[in-house]
C-alpha positions in Angstrom: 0.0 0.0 0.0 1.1 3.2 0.4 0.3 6.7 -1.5 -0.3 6.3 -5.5 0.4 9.7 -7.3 -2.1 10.5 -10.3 -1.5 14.2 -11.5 -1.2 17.1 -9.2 -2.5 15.3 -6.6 -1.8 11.9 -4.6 -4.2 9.3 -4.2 -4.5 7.8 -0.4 -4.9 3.9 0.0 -8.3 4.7 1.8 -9.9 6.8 -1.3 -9.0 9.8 0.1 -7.1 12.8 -1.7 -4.3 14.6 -0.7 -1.9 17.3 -2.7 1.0 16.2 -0.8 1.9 13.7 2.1 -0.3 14.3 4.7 1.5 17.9 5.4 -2.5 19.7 6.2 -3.8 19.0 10.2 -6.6 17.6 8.4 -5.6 14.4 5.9 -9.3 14.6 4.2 -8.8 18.0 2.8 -5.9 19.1 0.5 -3.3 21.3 1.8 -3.8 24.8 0.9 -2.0 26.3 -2.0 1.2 29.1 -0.9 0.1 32.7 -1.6 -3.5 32.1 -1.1 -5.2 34.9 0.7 -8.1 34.3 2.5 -10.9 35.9 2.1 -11.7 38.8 4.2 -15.4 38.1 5.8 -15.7 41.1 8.2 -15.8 43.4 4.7 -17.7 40.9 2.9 -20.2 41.0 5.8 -20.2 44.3 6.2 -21.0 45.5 3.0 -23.4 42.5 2.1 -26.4 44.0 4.0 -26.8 47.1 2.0 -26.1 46.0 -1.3 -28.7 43.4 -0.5 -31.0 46.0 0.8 -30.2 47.9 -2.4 -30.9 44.9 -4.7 -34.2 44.6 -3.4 -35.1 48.4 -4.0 -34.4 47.8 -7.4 -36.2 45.1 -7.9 -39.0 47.1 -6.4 -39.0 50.4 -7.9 -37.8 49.3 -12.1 -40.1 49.1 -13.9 -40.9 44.9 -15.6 -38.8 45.3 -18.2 -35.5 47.1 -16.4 -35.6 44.2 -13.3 -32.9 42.7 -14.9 -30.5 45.7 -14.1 -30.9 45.0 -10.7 -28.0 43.0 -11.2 -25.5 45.8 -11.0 -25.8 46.3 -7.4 -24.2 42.6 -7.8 -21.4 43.5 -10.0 -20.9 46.7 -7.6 -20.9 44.8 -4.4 -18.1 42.6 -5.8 -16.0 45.8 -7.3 -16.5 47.6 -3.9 -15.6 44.2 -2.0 -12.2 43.6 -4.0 -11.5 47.9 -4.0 -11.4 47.6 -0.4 -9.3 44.5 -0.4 -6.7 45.8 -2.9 -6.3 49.4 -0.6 -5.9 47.3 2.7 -3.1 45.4 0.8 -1.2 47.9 -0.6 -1.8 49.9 3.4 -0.1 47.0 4.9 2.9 46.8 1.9 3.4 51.0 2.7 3.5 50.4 6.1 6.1 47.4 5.8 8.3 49.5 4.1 
């Protein structure tokens, strides 16, 4: 027995998959890639209520043909979300300098 490699990632004798030997807390889940940032969920919670409220409202007040712009509040959300991610990041590289 022992680990099989197929691709990227290694196959464990029990099913399981793993990207590499057994070097997560957690054997069931792959490690997680270097350089990944995780996501910030105090800004994503914090702006999610009004741009939900704000969906809504559109969806209210367009008229039956125009609903489907309420959809911009989406695509705002997410360019307000990452804005705010990309100025904390570039605080924190200023501020390590």
């Amino acid at each position: 027995m022992g680990l099989h490699k197929k691709g990227f990632f290694q196959l464990l004798p029990n099913g399981l998959v793993s990207r590499d030997k057994l070097s997560s807390t957690n054997p069931r889940l792959p490690a997680k890639p270097k350089g990944a940032s995780p996501m910030q969920w105090k800004k994503y919670f914090l702006l999610l209520p009004p741009f939900l409220l704000l969906t809504f409202i559109l969806l209210r007040i367009l008229p039956d043909g125009q609903k489907h712009n309420a959809i911009y509040a989406a695509f705002a959300f997410w360019a307000v979300y990452y804005a705010l991610v990309c100025y904390e990041k570039r605080k924190k590289a200023k501020q390590n300098e």
